[in-house]
C-alpha positions as CSV (number, residue, x, y, z in Angstrom):
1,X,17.9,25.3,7.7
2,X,18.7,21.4,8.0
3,X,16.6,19.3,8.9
4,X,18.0,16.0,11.1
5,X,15.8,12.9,10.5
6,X,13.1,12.0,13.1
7,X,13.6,8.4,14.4
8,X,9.8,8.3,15.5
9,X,8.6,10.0,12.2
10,X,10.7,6.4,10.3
11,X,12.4,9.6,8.2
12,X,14.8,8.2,5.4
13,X,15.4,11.0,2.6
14,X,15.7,10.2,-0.6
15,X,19.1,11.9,-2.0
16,X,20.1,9.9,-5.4
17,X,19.2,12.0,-8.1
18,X,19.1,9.1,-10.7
19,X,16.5,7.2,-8.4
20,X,14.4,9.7,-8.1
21,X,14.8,10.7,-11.7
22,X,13.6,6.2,-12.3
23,X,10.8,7.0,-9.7
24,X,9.5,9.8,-11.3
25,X,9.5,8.4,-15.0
26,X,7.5,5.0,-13.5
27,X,4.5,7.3,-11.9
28,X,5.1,9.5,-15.3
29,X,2.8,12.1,-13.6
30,X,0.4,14.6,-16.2
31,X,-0.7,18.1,-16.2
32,X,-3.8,18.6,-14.0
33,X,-3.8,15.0,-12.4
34,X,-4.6,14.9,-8.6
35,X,-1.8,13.4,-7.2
36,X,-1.4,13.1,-3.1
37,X,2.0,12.3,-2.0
38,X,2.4,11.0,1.1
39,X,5.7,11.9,3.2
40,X,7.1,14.6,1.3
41,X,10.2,15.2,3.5
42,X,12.4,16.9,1.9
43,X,10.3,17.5,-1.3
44,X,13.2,15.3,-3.4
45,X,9.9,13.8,-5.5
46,X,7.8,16.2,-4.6
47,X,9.9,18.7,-6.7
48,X,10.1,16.9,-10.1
49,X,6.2,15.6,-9.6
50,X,5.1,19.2,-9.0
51,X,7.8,20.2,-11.8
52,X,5.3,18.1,-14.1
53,X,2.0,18.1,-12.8
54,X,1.6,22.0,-11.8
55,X,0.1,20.8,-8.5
56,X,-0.2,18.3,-5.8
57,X,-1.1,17.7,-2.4
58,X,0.8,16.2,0.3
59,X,0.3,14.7,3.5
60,X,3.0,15.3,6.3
61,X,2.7,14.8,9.9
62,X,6.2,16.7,11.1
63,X,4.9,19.7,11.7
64,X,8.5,21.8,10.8
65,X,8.6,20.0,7.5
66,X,4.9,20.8,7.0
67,X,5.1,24.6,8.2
68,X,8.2,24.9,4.6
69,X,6.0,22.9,2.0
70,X,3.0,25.5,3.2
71,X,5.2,28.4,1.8
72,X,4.8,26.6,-1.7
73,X,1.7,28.2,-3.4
74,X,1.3,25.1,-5.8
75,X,1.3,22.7,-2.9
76,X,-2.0,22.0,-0.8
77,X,-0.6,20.5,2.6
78,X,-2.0,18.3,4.9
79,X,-0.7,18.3,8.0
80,X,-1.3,14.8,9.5
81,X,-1.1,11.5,10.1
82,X,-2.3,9.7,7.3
83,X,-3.8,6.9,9.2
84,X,-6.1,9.8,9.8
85,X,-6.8,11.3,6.4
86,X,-10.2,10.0,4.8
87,X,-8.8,9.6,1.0
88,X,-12.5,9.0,-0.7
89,X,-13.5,12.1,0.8
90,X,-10.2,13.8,-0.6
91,X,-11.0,12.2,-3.8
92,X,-14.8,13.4,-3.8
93,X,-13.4,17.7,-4.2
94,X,-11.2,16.0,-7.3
95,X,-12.2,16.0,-10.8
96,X,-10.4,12.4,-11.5
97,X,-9.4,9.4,-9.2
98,X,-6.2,10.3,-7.0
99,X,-2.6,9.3,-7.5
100,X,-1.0,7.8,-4.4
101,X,2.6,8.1,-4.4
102,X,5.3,8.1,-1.3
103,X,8.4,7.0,0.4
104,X,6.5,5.6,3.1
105,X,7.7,5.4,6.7
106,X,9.0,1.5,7.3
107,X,7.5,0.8,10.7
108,X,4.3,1.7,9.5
109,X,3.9,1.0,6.1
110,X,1.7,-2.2,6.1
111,X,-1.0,0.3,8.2
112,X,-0.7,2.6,5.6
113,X,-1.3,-0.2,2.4
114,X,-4.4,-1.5,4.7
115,X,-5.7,2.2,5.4
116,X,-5.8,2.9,1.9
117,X,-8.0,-0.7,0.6
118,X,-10.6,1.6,2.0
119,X,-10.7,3.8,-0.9
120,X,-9.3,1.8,-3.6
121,X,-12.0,2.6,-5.8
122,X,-11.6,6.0,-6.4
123,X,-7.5,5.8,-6.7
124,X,-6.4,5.3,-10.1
125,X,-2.6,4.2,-9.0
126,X,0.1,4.1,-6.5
127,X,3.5,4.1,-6.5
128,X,5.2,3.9,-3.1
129,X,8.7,3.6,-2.0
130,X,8.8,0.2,0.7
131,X,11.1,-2.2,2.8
132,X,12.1,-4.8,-0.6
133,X,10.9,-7.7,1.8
134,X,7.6,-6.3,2.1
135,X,7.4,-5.4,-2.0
136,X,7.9,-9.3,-2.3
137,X,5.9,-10.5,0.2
138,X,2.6,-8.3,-2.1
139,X,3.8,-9.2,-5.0
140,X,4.4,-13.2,-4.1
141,X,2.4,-15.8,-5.6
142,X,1.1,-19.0,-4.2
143,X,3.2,-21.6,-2.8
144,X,6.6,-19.5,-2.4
145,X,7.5,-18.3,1.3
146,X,6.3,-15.0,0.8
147,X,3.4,-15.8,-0.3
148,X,0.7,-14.6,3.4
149,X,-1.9,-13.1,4.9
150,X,-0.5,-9.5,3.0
151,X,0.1,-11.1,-0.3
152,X,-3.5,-12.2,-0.1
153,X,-5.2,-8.6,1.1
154,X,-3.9,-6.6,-1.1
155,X,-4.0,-9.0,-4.8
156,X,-7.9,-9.8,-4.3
157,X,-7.9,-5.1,-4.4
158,X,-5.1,-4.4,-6.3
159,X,-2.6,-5.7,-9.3
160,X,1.0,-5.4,-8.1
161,X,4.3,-5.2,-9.6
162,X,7.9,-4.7,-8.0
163,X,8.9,-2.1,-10.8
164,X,12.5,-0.5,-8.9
165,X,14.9,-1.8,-6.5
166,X,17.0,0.9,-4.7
167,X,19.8,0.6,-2.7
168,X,20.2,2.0,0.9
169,X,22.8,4.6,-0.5
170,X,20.4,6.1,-2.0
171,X,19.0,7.9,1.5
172,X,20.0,9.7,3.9
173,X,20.3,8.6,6.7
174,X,20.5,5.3,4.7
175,X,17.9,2.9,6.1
176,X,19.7,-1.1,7.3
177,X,17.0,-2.9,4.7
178,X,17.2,-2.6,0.7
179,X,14.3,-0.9,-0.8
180,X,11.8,-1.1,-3.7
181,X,9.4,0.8,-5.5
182,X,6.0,-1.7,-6.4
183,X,3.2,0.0,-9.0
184,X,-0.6,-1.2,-7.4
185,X,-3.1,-0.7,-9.7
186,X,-6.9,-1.0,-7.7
187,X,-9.4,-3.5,-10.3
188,X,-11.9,-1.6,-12.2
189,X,-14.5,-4.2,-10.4
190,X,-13.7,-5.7,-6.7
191,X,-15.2,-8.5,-5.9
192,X,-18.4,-8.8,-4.2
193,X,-17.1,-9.7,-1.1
194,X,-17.1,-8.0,2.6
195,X,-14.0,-6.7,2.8
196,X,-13.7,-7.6,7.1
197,X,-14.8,-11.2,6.3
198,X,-12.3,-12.0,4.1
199,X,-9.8,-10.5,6.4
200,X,-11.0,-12.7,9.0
201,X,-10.8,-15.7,7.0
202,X,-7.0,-15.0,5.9
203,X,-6.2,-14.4,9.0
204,X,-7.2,-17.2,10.3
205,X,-5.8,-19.6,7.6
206,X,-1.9,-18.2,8.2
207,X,-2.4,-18.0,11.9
208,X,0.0,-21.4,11.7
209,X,1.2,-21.7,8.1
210,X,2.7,-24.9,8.7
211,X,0.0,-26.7,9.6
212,X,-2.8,-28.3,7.4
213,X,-5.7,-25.8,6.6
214,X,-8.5,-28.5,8.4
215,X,-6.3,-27.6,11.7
216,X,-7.4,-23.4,11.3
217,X,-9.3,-22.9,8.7
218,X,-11.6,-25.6,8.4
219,X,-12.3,-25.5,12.3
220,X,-13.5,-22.3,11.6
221,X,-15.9,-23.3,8.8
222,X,-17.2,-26.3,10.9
223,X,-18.0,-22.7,13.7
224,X,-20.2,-21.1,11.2
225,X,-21.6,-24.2,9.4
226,X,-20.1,-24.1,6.1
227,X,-21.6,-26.7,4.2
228,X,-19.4,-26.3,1.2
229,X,-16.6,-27.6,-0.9
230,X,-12.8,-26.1,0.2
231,X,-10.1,-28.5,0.2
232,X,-8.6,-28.2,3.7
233,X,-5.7,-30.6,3.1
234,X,-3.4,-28.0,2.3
235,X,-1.3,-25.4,3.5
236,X,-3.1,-21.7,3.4
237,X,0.2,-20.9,1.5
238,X,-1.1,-23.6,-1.3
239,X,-4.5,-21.5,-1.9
240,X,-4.7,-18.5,-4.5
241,X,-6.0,-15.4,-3.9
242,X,-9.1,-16.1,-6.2
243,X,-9.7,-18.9,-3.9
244,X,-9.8,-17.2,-1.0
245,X,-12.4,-14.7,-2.4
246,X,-14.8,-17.1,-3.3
247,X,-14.5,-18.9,-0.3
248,X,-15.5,-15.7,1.4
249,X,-18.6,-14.8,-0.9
250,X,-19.6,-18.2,-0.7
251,X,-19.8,-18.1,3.4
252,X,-22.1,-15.0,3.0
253,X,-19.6,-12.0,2.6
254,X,-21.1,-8.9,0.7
255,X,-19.7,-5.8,0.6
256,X,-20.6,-3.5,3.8
């Protein structure tokens, strides 16, 4: 039976054979690795990834595409959102870390990337299909426009790298944004810090990017008595990651 795209569900199926064929070489999946897909669809990656790894699990909250991917024996299927799925506890019945892959709903996919910080140390990879603007905007480096509060959240966890672009042909229905596919690898070691206080902190300094930190940022240290050293007279787009993190483990952030 066809299947017609859910508007709610942010369905866009991938359908070019030669991009999936690029996907599929970049995650380069192995026998017996525990890969979770998230989003299966259609099962146009979940096909050549099972193809190659002999087994994989998937999360899908349409509950018709879920009911055909449980007729697959070599599939285990989650049927949910995955806001909801708890990915260190998946990873804890798992013999390795977990392989994140997906063409991830737009509307939601910056939930998704935040959901998943959570349990970035017991995922070895992921490789997800986004909106391009969003790829840049993780991948963006201080002092270009793209450079925020996402950039900043997800390079203190995570090393990112834009590795496909793909074109809106290549879906169907074809989404009105280009795409990309970015490789984030979690660091061996995070930081010390408390993951909520540093959020708080970004947040805070590009909460009025064009403004001079001292106007946000250094208010907000004056608050809670910082008696340290951070330069205030620039822009929060002027401050690397790094900086940001020790900023944060300075003020009294540990991990919680």
């Amino acid at each position: 039976m066809r299947h017609v795209a859910r508007k709610r569900f942010g369905q866009h199926f991938l359908a070019d054979g030669s991009v999936i064929d690029a996907i599929v070489a970049a995650i380069d999946p192995r026998p017996g690795q525990a890969i979770v897909e998230i989003g299966p669809g259609l099962g146009a990656m979940t096909n050549p990834l099972v193809e190659r790894c002999g087994r994989l699990t998937v999360i899908e909250l349409d509950r018709d595409l879920a009911r055909r991917l449980r007729e697959r024996p070599e599939l285990q299927v989650i049927e949910s959102d995955v806001l909801r799925v708890d990915f260190t506890a998946l990873a804890a019945s798992e013999p390795m870390p977990l392989r994140v892959v997906g063409n991830l709903p737009y509307n939601i996919s910056t939930p998704i990337l935040f959901h998943l910080l959570a349990s970035a140390g017991v995922i070895k990879d992921q490789h997800f299909m986004l909106q391009k603007e969003v790829v840049q905007r993780m991948a963006a480096s201080p002092g270009v426009k793209d450079y925020g509060r996402l950039s900043v959240m997800l390079q203190w966890r995570y090393d990112i790298e834009s590795v496909l672009d793909v074109s809106p042909e290549a879906f169907e229905p074809p989404p009105r944004v280009d795409s990309a596919v970015v490789r984030m690898l979690p660091y061996p070691v995070a930081p010390a810090v408390a993951p909520a206080l540093l959020g708080e902190l970004v947040a805070v300094a590009f909460s009025q990017r064009r403004k001079l930190l001292r106007h946000t940022l250094g208010r907000w240290l004056e608050v809670r008595g910082f008696g340290g050293a951070f330069d205030t007279q620039r822009r929060a787009e002027e401050v690397p990651v790094a900086q940001y993190v020790a900023l944060a483990i300075e003020i009294g952030g540990t991990p919680t």
